[in-house]
N, C-alpha and C positions, 0 to 999 in steps of 0.2 A: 323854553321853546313854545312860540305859539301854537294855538291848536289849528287845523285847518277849517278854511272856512265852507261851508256848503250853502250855494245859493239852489233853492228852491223856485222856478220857476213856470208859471203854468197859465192856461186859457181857459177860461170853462164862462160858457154861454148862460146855461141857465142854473151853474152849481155845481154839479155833481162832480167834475175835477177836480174843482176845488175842496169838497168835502175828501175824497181823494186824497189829495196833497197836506189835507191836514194828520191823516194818518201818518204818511210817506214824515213831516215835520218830526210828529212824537215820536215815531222809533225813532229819528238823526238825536234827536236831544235826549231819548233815553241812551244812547250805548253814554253819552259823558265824552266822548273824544271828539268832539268838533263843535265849532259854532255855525248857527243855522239863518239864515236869512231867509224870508218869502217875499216873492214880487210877482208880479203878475205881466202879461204881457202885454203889448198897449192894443187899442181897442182899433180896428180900421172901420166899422159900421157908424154911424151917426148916431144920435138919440130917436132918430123918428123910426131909422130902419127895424132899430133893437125896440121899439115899443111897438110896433107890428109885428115882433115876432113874440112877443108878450114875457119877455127876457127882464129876469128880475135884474134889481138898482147892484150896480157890480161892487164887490166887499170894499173894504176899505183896507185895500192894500198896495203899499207903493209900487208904480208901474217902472218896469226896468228901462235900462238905458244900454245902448251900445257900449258908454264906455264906461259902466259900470260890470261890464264883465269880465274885466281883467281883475278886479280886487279876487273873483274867487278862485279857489282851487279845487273846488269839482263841482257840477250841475245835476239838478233832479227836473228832466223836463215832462210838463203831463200835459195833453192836450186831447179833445176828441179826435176824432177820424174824420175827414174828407173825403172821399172817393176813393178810401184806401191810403190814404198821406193825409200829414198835416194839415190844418185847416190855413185861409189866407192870412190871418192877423201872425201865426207862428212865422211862414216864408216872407213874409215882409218886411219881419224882425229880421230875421239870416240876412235876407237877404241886404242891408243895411249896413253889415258886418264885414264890407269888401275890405273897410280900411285895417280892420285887425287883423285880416288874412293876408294883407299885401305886406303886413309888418312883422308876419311870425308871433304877434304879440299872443294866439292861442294854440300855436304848432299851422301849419301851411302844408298843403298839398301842392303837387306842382301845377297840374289843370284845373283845381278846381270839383273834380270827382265828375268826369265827361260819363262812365259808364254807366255811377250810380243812378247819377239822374236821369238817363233813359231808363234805369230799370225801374227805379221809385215813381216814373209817370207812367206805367203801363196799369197802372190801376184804374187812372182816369179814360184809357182807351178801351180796359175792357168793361166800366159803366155804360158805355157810351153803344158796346159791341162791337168795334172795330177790332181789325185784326192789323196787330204790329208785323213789321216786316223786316228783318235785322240785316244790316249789309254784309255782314260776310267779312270773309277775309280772300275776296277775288284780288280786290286790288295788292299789289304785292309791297306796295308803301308801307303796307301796315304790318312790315318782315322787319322794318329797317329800322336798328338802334343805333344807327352812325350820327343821328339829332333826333333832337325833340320832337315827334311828330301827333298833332291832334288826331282826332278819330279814333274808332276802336268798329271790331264786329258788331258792335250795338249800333253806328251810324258814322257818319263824317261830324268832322269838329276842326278846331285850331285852337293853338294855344297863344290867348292875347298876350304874357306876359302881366306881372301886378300892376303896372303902369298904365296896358294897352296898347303900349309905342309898337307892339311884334302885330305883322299883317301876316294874313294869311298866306303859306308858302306852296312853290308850285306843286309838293306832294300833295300837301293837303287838300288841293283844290281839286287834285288828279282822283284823291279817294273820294269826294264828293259827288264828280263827274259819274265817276262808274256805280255809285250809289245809285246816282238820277237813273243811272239805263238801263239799271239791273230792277229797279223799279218802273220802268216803262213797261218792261217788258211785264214782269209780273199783274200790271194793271190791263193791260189788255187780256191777259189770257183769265183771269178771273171777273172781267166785265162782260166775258164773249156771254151771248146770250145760248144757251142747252139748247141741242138739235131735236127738232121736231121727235115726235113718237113714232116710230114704222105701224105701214096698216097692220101689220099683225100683233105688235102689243097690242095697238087699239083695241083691235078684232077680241083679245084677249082676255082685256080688262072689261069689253062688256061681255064677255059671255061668265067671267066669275062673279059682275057684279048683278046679273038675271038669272043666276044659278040657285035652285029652292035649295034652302036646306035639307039637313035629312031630318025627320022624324025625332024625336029626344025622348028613347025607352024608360018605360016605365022600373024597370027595376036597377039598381044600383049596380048587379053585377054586370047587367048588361051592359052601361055604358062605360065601365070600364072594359068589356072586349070590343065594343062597339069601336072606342079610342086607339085602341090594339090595332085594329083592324089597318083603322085609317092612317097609323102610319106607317106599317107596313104596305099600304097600297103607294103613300107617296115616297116611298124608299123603291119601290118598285117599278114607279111611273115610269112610263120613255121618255125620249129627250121631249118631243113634238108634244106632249098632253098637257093641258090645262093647269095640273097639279104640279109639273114640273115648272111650267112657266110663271106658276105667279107672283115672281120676283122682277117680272118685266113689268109692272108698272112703275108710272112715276117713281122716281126717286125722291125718298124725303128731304126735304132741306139739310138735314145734318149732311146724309148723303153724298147731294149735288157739293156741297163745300169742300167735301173732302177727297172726291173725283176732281176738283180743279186744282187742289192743293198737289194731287199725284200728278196732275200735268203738267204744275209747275217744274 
């Protein structure tokens, strides 16, 4: 019986993957029960990009091939990080790979993984600080197993089919629809611009920011009844005093985001 074979395949920019993968190799060839193959992935920068970024001369290992990934039966893939995901020379590679997925030649999902891949790019939105917005499940298309229906709670989709020949259907177009609105709606209410200050926060804010401090006694036990004191006075304050109020200034940015999140 032959042994199974393990392809090793990996990115590394200036090494250190690599050195990596070279471990990940010697455990596969110490256990004895498999043959091991290393390849590397193919390179999408130029020689000028990669000698600007001062990226040493890349090992001397054969670079794979789409249809050289049917010979294995299992994969070790190593690559840096991206923005939280794979770097572009790995998705370039996949993404290459439509015809092995249309032919079952390494097992087939039906869409393609619509949900993953909204959740595997929220890495890049929150580099970026944006905030993702998920559609929900208002629309009610996305009840129905009577067909095939693209989209999910993570966004609107379709499913083209391996070919492409399947066009988007009237559900699906229906859950995209109410995506867009349910998204209109949320963009105005988090663009509105925060209602002026009332004269009395003002009034408020400058009379705590013109307020002398107190004195800071000299002895140690002092200022710990001094501290006593003072918050027993502001456990005591009335609604209308200073000490009560001074949660009426500006709201912090974290804040303000999250007062428009409850208004959502």
């Amino acid at each position: 019986m032959a042994r199974p074979k393990v392809f090793v395949i990996f990115y590394s920019t200036y090494g250190h993957v690599h050195t990596v993968a070279k471990s990940v190799q010697k455990g596969l060839e110490k256990s004895g029960n498999v043959d091991v193959e290393v390849y590397q992935f193919p390179e999408t920068l130029s020689d000028e990009i990669l000698g600007m970024m001062h990226a040493p001369p890349k090992p001397d290992i054969p670079v794979i091939t789409v249809d050289k990934l049917t010979e294995a039966d299992g994969f070790l893939f190593g690559f840096p990080t991206r923005f939280g995901s794979a770097p572009a020379q790995v998705k370039s590679f996949f993404d290459a790979t439509g015809g092995l997925w249309a032919s079952g030649a390494l097992f087939a999902s039906q869409h393609g993984g619509q949900e993953t891949t909204a959740m595997t790019f929220l890495p890049n939105l929150a580099h970026h600080g944006m905030i993702y917005v998920p559609a929900g499940f208002r629309n009610q298309n996305l009840f129905d197993n009577s067909e095939v229906i693209g989209g999910s709670a993570w966004g609107a989709g379709t499913v083209a089919g391996g070919d492409g020949s399947r066009i988007p259907t009237e559900k699906e177009l229906s859950i995209a629809e109410t995506q867009g609105e349910d998204f209109a709606k949320f963009a105005v209410k988090f663009a509105a611009p925060l209602p002026e200050p009332t004269a009395a926060a003002v009034a408020t804010k400058a009379a705590t920011a013109t307020k002398v401090p107190a004195p800071v006694p000299a002895a140690s036990t002092a200022v710990s009844s001094t501290a006593t004191e003072t918050r027993k006075a502001q456990t005591a304050a009335p609604a209308g005093s200073n000490l009560a109020n001074t949660d009426s200034k500006k709201p912090s940015i974290f804040r303000r985001f999250i007062n428009k999140l409850k208004a959502c």
